[in-house]
MITOR-828357 format. One record per residue (C-alpha): residue in one letter; x, z, y. Coordinates in nm, 2 decimals. Each point is the difference from the previous one (the first is absolute). Layout:
A|X|Z|Y
...
***
This chain:
X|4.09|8.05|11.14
X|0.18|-0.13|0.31
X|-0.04|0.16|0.34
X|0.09|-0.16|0.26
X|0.01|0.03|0.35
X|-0.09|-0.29|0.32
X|0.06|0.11|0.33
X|-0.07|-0.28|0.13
X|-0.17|0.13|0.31
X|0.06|-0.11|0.38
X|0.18|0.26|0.17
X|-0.31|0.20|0.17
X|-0.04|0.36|0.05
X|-0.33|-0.01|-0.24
X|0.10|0.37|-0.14
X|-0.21|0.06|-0.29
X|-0.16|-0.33|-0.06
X|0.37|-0.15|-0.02
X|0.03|0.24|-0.28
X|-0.31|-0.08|-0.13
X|0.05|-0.37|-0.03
X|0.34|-0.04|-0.13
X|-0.11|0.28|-0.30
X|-0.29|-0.25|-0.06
X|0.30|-0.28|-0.05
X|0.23|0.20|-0.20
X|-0.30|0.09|-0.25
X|-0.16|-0.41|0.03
X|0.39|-0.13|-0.13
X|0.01|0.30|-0.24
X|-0.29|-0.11|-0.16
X|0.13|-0.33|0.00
X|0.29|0.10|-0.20
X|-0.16|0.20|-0.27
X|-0.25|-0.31|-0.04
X|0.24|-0.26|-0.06
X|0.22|0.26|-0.28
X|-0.30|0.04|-0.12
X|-0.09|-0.34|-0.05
X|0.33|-0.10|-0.17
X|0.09|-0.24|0.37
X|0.34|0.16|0.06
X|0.12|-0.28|0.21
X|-0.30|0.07|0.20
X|0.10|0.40|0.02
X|0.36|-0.07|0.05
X|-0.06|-0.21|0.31
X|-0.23|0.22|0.12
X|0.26|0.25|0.00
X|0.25|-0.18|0.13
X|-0.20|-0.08|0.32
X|-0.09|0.39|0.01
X|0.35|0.06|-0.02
X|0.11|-0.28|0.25
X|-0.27|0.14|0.26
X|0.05|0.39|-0.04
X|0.30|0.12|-0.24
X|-0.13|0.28|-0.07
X|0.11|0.20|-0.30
X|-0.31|-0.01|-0.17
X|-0.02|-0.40|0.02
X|0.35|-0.02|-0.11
X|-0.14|0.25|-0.33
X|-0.30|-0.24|-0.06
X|0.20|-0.26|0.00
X|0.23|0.13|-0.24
X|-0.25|0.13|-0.22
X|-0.16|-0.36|-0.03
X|0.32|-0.12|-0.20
X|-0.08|0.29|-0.25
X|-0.37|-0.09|-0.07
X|0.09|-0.35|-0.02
X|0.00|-0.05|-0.40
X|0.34|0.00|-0.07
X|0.16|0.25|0.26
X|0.29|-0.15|0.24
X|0.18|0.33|0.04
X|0.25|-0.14|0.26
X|-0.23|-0.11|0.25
X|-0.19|0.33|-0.05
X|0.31|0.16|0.08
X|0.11|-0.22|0.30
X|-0.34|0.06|0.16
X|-0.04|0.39|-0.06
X|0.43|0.09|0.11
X|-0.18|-0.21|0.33
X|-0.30|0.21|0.05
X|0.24|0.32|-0.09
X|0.25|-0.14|0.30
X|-0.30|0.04|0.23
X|-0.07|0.35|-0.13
X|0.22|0.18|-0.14
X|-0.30|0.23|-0.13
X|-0.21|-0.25|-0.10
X|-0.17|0.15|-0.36
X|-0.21|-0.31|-0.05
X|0.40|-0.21|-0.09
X|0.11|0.29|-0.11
X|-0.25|-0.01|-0.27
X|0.06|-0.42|-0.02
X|0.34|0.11|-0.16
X|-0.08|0.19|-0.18
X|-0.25|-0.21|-0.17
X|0.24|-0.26|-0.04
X|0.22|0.25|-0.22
X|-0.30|0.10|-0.22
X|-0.08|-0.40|0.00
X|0.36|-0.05|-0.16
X|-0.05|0.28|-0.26
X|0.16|0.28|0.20
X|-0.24|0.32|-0.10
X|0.12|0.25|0.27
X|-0.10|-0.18|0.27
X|-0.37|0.16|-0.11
X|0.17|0.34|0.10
X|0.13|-0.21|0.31
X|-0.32|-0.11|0.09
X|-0.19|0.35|-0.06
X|0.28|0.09|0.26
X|-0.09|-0.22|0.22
X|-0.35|0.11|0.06
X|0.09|0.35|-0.04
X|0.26|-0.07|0.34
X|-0.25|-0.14|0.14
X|-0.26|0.29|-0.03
X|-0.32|-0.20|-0.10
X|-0.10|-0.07|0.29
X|-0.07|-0.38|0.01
X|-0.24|-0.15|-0.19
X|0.18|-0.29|-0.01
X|0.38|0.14|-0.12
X|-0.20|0.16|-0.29
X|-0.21|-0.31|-0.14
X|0.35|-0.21|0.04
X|0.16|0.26|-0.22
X|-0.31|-0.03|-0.28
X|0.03|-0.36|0.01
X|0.34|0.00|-0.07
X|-0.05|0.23|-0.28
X|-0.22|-0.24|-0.14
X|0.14|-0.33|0.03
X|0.19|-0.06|-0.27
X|-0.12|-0.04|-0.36
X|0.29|0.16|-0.17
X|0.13|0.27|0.28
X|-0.27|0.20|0.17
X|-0.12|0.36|0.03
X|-0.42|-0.01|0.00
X|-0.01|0.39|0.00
X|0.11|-0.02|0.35
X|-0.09|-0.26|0.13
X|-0.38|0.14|-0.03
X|0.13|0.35|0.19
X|0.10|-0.24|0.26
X|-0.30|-0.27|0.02
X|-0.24|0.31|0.01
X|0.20|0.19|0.26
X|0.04|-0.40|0.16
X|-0.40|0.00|-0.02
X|-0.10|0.36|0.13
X|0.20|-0.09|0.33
X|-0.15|-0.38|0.02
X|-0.36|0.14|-0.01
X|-0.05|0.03|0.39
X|0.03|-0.31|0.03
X|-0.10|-0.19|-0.29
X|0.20|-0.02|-0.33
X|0.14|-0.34|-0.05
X|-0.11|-0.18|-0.34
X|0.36|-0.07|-0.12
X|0.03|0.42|0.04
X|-0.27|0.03|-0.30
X|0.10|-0.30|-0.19
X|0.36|0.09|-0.01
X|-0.16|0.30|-0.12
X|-0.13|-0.15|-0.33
X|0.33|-0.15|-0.02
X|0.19|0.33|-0.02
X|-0.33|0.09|-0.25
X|0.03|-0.27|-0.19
X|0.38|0.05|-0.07
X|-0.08|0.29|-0.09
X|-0.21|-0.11|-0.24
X|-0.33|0.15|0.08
X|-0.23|-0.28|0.05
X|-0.30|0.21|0.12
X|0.15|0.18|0.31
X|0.14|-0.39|0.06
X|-0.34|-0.17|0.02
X|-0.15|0.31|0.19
X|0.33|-0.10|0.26
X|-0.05|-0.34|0.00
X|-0.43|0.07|0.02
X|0.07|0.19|0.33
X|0.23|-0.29|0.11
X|-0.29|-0.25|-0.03
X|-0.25|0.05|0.29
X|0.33|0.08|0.22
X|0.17|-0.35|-0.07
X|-0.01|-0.31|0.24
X|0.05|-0.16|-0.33
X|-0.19|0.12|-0.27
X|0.18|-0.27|-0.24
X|0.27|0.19|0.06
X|-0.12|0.29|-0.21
X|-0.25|-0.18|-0.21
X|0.33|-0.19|-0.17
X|0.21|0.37|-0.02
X|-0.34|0.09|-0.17
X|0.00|-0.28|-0.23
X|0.38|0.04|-0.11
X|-0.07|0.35|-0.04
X|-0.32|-0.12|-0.31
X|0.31|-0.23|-0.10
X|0.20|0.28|-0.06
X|-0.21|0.18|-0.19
X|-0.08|-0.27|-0.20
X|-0.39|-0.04|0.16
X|0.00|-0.35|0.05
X|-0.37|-0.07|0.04
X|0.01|0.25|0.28
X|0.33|-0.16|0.12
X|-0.18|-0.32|0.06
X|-0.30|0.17|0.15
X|0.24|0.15|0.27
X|0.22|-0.36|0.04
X|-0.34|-0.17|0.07
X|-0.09|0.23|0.29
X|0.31|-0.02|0.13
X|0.00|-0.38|0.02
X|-0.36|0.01|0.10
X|0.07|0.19|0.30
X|0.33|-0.21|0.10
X|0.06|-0.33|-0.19
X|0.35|-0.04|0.18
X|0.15|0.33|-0.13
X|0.33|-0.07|-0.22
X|0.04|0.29|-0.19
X|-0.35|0.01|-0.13
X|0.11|-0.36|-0.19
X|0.32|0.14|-0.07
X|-0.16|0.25|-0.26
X|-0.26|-0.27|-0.09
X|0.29|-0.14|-0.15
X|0.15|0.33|-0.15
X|-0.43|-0.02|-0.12
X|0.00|-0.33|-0.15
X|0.37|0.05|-0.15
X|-0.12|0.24|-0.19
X|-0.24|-0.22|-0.17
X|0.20|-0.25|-0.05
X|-0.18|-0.23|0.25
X|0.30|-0.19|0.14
X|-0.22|-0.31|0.18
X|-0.17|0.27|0.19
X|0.29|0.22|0.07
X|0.20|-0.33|0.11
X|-0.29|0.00|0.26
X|-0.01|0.32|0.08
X|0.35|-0.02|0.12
X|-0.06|-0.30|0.17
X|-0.26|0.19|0.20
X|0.26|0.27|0.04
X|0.25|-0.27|0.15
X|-0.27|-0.11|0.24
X|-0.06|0.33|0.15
X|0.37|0.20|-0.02
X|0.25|-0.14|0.24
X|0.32|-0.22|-0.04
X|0.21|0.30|-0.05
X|0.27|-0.07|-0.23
X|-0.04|0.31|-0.19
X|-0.39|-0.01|-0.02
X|0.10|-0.37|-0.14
X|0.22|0.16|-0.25
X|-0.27|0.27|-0.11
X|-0.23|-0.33|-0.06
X|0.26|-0.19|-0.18
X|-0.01|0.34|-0.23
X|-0.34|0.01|-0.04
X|-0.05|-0.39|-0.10
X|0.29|0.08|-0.26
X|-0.17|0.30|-0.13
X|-0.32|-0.21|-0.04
X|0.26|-0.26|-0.22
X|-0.04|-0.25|0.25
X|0.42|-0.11|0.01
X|-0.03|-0.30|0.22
X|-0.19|0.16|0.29
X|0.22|0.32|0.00
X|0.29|-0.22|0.01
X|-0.11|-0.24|0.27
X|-0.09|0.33|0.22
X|0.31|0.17|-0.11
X|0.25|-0.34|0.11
X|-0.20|-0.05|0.34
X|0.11|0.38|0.08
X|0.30|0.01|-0.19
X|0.30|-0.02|0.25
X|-0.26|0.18|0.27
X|0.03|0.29|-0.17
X|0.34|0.30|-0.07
X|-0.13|0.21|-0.22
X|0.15|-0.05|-0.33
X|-0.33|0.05|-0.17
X|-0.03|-0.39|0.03
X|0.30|-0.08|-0.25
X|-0.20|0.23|-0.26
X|-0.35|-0.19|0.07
X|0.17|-0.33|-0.07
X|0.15|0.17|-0.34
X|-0.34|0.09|-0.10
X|-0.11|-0.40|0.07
X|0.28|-0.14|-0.20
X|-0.06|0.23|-0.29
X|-0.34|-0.13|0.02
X|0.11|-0.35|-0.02
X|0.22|0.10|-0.26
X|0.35|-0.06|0.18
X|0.19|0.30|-0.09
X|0.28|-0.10|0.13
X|-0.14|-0.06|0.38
X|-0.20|0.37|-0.09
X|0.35|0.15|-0.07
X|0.18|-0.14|0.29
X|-0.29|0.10|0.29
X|-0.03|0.32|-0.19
X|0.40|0.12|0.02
X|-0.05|-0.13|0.36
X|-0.30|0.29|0.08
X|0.19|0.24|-0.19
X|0.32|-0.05|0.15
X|-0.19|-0.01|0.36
X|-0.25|0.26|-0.03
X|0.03|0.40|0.09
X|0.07|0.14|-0.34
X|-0.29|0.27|0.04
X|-0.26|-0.30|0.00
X|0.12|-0.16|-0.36
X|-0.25|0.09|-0.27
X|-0.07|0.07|-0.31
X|-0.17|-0.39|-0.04
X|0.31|-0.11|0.18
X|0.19|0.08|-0.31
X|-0.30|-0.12|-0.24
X|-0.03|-0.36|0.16
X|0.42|-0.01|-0.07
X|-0.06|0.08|-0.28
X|-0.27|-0.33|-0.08
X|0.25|-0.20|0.17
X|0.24|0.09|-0.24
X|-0.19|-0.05|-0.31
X|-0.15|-0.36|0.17
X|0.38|-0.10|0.01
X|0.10|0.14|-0.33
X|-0.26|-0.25|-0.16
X|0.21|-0.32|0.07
X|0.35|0.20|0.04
X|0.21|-0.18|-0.27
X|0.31|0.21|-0.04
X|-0.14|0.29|-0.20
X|0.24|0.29|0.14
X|-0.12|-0.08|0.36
X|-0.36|-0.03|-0.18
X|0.01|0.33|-0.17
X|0.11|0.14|0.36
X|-0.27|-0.13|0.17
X|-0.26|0.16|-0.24
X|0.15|0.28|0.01
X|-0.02|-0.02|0.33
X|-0.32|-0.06|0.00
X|-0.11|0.30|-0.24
X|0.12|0.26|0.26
X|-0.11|-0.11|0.31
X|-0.37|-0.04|-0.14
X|0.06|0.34|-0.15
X|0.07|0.16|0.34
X|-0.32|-0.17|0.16
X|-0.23|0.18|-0.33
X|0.19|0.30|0.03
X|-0.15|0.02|0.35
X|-0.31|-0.11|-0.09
X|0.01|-0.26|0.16
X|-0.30|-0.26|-0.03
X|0.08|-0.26|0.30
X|0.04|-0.23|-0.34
X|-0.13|0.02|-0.36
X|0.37|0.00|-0.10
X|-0.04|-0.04|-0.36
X|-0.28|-0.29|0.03
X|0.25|-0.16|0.25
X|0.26|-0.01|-0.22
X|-0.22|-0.11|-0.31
X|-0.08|-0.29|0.26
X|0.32|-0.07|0.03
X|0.03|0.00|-0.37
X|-0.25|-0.23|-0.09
X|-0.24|-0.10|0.32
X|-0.23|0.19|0.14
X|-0.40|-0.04|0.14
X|-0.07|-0.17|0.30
X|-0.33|-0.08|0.21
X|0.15|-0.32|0.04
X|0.05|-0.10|-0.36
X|-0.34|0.16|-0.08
X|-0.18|-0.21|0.21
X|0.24|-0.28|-0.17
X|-0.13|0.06|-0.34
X|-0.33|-0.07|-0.19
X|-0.32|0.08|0.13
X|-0.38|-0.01|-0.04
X|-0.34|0.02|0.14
X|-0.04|0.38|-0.10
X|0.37|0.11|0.15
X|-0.12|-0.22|0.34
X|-0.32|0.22|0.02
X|0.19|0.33|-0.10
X|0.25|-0.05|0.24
X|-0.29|0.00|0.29
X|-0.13|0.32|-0.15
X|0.28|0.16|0.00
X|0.09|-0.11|0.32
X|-0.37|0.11|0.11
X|0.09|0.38|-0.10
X|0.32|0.11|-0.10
X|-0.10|0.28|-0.16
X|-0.24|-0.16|-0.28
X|0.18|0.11|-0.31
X|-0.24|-0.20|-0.21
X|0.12|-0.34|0.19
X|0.31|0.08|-0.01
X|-0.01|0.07|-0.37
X|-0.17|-0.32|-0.07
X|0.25|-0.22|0.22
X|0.30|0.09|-0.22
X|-0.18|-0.04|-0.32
X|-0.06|-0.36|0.11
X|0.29|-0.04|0.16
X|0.13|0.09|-0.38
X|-0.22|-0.23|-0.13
X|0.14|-0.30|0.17
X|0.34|0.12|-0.06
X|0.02|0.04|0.35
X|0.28|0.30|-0.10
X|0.12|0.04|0.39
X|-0.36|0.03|0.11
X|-0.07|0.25|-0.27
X|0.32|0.18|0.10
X|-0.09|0.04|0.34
X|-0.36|0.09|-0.07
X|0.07|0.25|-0.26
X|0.27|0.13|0.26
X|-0.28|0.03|0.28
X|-0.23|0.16|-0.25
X|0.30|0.28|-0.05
X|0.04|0.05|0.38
X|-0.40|0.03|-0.01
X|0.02|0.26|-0.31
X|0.36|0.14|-0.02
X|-0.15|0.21|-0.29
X|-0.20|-0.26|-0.21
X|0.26|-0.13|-0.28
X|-0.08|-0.30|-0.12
X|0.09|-0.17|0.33
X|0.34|0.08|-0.11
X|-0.05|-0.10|-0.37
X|-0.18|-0.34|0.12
X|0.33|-0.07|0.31
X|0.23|0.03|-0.32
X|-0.21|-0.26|-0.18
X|0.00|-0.22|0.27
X|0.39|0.03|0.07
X|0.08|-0.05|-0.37
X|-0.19|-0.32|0.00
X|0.14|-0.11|0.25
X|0.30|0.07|-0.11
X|0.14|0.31|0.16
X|0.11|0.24|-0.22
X|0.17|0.20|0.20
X|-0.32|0.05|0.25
X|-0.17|0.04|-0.31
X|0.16|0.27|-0.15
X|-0.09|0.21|0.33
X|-0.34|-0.07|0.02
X|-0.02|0.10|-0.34
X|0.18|0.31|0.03
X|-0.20|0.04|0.28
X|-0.31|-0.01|-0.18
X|0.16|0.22|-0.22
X|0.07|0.33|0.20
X|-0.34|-0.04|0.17
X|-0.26|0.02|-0.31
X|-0.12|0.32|0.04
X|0.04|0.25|-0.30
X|-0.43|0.00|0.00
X|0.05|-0.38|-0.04
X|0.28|-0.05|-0.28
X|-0.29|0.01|-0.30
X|-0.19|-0.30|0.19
X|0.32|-0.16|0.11
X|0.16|-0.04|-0.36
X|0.05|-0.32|-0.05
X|0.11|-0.14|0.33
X|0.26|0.31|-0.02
X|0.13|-0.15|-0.31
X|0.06|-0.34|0.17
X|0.16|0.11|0.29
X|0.24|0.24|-0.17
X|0.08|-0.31|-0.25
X|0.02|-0.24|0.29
X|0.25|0.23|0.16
X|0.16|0.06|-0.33
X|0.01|-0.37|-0.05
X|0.15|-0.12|0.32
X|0.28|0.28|-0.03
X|0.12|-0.03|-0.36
X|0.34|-0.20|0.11
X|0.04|0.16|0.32
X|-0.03|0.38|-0.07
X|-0.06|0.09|-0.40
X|-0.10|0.38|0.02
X|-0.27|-0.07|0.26
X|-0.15|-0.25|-0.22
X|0.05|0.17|-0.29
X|-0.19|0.32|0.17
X|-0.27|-0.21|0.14
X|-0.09|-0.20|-0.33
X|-0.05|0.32|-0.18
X|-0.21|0.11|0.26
X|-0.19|-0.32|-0.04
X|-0.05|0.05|-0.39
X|-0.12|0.39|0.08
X|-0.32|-0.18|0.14
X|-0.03|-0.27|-0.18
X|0.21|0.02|-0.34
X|-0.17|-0.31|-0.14
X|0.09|-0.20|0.30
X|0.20|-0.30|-0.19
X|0.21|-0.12|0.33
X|0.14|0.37|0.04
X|0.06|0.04|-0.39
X|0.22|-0.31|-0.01
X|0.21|0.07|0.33
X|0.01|0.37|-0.15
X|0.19|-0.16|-0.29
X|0.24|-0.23|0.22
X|0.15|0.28|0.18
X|0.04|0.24|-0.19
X|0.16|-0.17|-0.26
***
């Protein structure tokens, strides 16, 4: 991704072997660059770079320099900016800055600067391979502002003109990143498949593979691909880094916790590649390591994005008021084009954590109000970087933890179900069995979090849902209840209602139940729903009575 050129040749008349040599440099450091990116050690890159720069400031070293700060996880625009105006003072023309720019306006939200960087290329009559792979990447590098339509007219046109002499890998890997924005996961693998014998690396594009199966929800094959990757290089980072996004997503947090400890061993000490592993260990609910990684970077560190990190911590930790404060700070701090939707949603948690012990009830009635229309705006956009209604049920009444699971009662039959389970992830059956006797013990935040595995497992299969809202009444969560049940609720199938009959008539009483001081007509409507199944049910006939009086 970097090309850089070393001319660091005695001052001979060799003619074509001069030539010769110091291309052999340039493409060597390149090379260098694009491996150390790659490999998530942007310290490395960036002092590469910086020597390149320092030995021939060229404009192209001053763009790959640049363009390190936007890969880097969190993007440092100004120091992107700094180092392509540099490269753009050493020529004028240069379209490889240009194009920097003008990534840095779509990284901030700005959609013309697709049109600006279609420009580009067009000025610059598609002639270098190189000007028109920069231009894909850049189409392709941010999650929420990218054009994949054409950024594949340029990566083939980019490709057609590499043939001669070799395609680079990154070439037909970016590729199946433009692909797999796209959304079409075939032409992405057949991309990433030519990539393969062409890579120095082949982790490299064994781990894009595997995310790819992630994303697509093909996690046996995910793991397959995560395998081969750290078969064929142990000390590459980003293959860990989605072994954790793997293990995460099973709820494994003691191997996730080493997967990122793997993934600090082999990334660098830059700051921001800290911060992306101080996210991760929070996303894998492990507060005290993301907040030791997050303080040892802390004041290292400009981007705003730290104050909302530490926001997220202290909500964990249930210090609303130290969430609300570091929150105000990002928001107050941050380009207003990258607050989200979840921005709003975790305000709006914060609000209804401090509304629990707010005593003065005007300024406690604000505050949930408050609370109701930030969480709104984060569902209205569909938002999911939270379950926003379980959160604030948690916040209600306590929610699940691993840590209080392993905290409560167990047996011999849990011990060996948890080792089966953790043998195969995918054995329903086990599964199945390890809540039942986690229910059995009255383990009730074991069972939740099984029966909550068992619905990521079988999205479609409702008794998960009737079985979570089981679990959370016993343990005394009504509110987490009530959505589990009316989860279970919306997903019985039509086909399924007959054989389904009774449980339907407890759930819709539970819900009925658990509602009849806070909102009458919904309980009202759900307890007559409950006698239309079951209208000898005894529970529903006397709360039927009660309210409606």
């Amino acid at each position: 991704m970097k090309d850089i050129m070393i001319m660091n040749v005695k001052k001979i008349a060799l003619g074509a072997a001069v030539v010769f040599f110091a291309g052999l440099a340039s493409a060597q450091t390149l090379q260098d660059g694009i491996n150390s990116i790659d490999s998530d050690k942007y310290a490395q890159a960036k002092i590469n770079f910086t020597e390149m720069v320092a030995k021939a400031p060229t404009a192209e070293n001053y763009f790959y320099l640049g363009n390190t700060y936007l890969k880097q996880g969190e993007p440092d625009y100004a120091k992107a900016i700094e180092s392509f105006n540099k490269g753009l003072a050493v020529d004028s023309k240069s379209y490889l800055n240009k194009i920097g720019l003008a990534t840095v306006k779509l990284g901030k939200g700005d959609k013309g600067a697709v049109a600006e960087i279609q420009k580009i290329v067009a000025d610059s009559r598609e002639k270098d391979a190189e000007v028109l792979f920069r231009a894909a990447e850049a189409l392709t590098l941010f999650e929420k502002n990218n054009a994949p339509d054409a950024a594949i007219q340029f990566l083939t046109k980019a490709i057609e003109k590499a043939e001669k002499k070799g395609v680079p890998a990154h070439y037909y890997y970016t590729l199946g990143d433009a692909y797999r924005i796209k959304r079409a996961p075939g032409e992405a693998m057949s991309a990433y498949d030519k990539a393969l014998p062409l890579a120095k690396n082949k982790a490299s594009v064994y781990t894009r593979m595997a995310t790819l199966w992630m994303a697509a929800q093909q996690w046996q094959q995910a793991k397959q691909s995560l395998d081969k990757a750290i078969g064929v290089d142990a000390t590459y980072a980003p293959a860990y880094k989605a072994l954790a996004s793997y293990d995460i997503r099973y709820q494994e947090n003691a191997k996730a916790t080493q997967d990122l400890i793997n993934y600090t061993k082999y990334a660098d000490e830059d700051p921001y590649t800290q911060l992306e592993i101080s996210k991760l260990y929070f996303t894998n609910e492990d507060y005290a390591n993301s907040k030791i990684v997050l303080d040892k970077i802390f004041d290292k560190i400009d981007d705003p994005i730290k104050f909302k990190l530490r926001a997220y911590q202290s909500y964990a930790d249930g210090n609303y008021a130290d969430a609300k404060q570091n929150m105000d700070t990002f928001i107050s701090q941050a380009e207003k084009t990258r607050l989200q939707p979840a921005d709003q949603g975790l305000q709006g948690l914060i609000a209804a954590g401090l509304a629990k012990t707010e005593t003065d009830a005007a300024k406690k009635s604000a505050l949930m109000t408050e609370s109701q229309q930030k969480i709104a705006i984060a569902k209205a956009a569909k938002d999911e970087t939270m379950k926003w209604d379980i959160e604030l049920a948690n916040i209600a009444g306590g929610g699940a933890s691993q840590a209080e699971a392993e905290k409560g009662p167990t047996t011999p039959e849990i011990e060996a179900l948890k080792k089966k389970v953790a043998a195969n992830k995918e054995d329903s059956d086990a599964l199945f069995k390890l809540a039942t006797a986690y229910q059995d013990a009255k383990n009730w935040n074991g069972a939740v979090l099984t029966w909550q595995k068992m619905s990521a497992l079988l999205p479609d299969w409702a008794p998960a849902y009737y079985s979570q809202g089981y679990s959370y009444q016993q343990a005394g969560n009504n509110d987490a209840a009530k959505l589990a049940y009316e989860k279970f609720i919306s997903t019985v199938k039509p086909a399924d209602k007959e054989a389904n009959k009774q449980t339907l008539a407890y759930a819709y009483f539970a819900v009925a139940y658990m509602n009849k001081d806070s909102d009458a007509a919904k309980a009202k409507d759900y307890v007559a729903k409950s006698l239309q199944l079951d209208p000898t049910y005894q529970d529903a006939v006397k709360l039927n009575a009660e309210i409606n009086k």
